[in-house]
C-alpha positions, 0 to 999 in steps of 0.5 A: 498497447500499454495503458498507463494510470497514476495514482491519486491523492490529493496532498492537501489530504481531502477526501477524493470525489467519485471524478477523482476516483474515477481518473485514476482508476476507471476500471473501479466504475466498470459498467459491466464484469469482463467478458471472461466472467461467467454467469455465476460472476456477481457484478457490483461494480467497485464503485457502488461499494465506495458508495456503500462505504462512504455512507458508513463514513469511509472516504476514500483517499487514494485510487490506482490501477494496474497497467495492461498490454490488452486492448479493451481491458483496461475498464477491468483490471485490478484497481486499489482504492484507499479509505479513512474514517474519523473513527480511526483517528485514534489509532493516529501517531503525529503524521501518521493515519491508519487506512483501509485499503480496498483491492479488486477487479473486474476481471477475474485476477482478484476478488474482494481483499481488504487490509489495514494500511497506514498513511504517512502525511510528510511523504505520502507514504502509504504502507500495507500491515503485516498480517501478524497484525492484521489479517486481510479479508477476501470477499468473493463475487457473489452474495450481498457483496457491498454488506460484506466488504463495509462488515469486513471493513469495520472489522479491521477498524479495531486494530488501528489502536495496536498498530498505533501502540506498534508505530509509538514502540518504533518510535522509542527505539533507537537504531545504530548504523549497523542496525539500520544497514542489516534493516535496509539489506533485508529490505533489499533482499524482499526487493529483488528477491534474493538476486544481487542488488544494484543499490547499496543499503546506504542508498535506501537509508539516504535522508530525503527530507527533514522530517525523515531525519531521525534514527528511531526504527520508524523514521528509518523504516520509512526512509527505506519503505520509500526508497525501496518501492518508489525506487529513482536510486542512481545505479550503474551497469558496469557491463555496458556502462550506462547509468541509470535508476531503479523502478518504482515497484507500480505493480498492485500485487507486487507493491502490496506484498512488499509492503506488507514483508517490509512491515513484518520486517520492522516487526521483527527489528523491534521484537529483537530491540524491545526484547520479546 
């Protein structure tokens, strides 16, 4: 059986109560670890470290969970909680707010891992950053771990001035359409890995609303960020001649990871168009 979980973000961007968190990602309020763990497994379950970070003034602001095919693990598999805090908001550019994105499970495929991430309003965009810019933090499960995840936590807070200073850089920078096409093929080759896509980059590139109308290098980054991990694209298979769409990437490793390559891609775009 296939448990499935979506993810959850409140659009009028209030913070999520533990009842939010707890609906989208159940794994996060485990009661006890998975029977796989042995003795030396420390056990705090993820929600008394939301806890410990909502004292610190951490609110978080989105929760998913993977999916699973084992019965009975669903209370344990690896979940992703999003958090933001006031003092961040000056690493804010218009729609735009830096996060902290929190990543664990309860069952032996992940460890404590905390990044910087950014959320953008219009779209519901959430990114992961690069770790050129901001390296993650991995917290195992022993010791005080509540202390060591809101110290790591507070750690990466200092870097959301420098991806806002990155956010208004791309902003400046004008991309032609040849550019934006060499962007969204590399964005494309990160997706599928370097098999043959069954979308064009014009696809990726496609305006979906009026605030994504624009040419600067962050508009177009993501305009390709949501069409690349949220997929739905028309596609068609010659070879049975079914349409059909592409997938959203849902996969908390997968959609981490290629998000934090589609960052360091922009990264590299505006290094090659600023010059450095």
């Amino acid at each position: 059986m296939r448990y499935r979980f979506n993810t959850g973000r409140n659009r009028n961007g209030l913070p999520l109560t533990n009842e939010d968190v707890q609906k989208y990602a159940p794994s996060a309020f485990a009661g006890q670890a998975h029977d796989s763990r042995s003795d030396r497994y420390t056990f705090i379950p993820t929600s008394g470290v939301i806890d410990g970070l909502r004292a610190e003034g951490f609110v978080p602001t989105m929760a998913m969970q993977s999916r699973t095919r084992v019965e009975g693990k669903q209370y344990f598999t690896k979940h992703m909680i999003r958090f933001q805090n006031p003092e961040m908001q000056s690493g804010s550019v218009g729609d735009s707010t830096p996060e902290v994105v929190l990543i664990n499970s309860h069952d032996g495929t992940s460890a404590y891992k905390v990044m910087l991430g950014v959320f953008r309003l219009v779209c519901s965009n959430g990114m992961v950053v690069a770790e050129s810019m901001a390296a993650s933090v991995n917290v195992r499960h022993t010791g005080n771990i509540i202390e060591q995840v809101v110290s790591a936590t507070k750690s990466l807070v200092q870097f959301a001035p420098r991806v806002a200073e990155s956010i208004k850089l791309w902003k400046s920078i004008e991309l032609s359409l040849t550019e934006q096409v060499v962007l969204a093929e590399g964005a494309l080759a990160l997706r599928y890995d370097g098999e043959i896509a069954p979308v064009t980059p014009d696809s990726v590139l496609r305006v979906q609303r009026y605030a994504d109308n624009g040419n600067d290098l962050y508009t177009v980054f993501n305009r390709i960020q949501e069409g690349v991990i949220r997929g739905g694209q028309r596609t068609y298979n010659p070879e049975t001649g079914r349409n059909g769409r592409t997938r959203e990437v849902k996969g908390i490793d997968q959609n981490t990871k290629l998000n934090q390559q589609l960052f360091a891609l922009a990264e590299k775009m505006a290094a090659i168009k600023s010059g450095k």
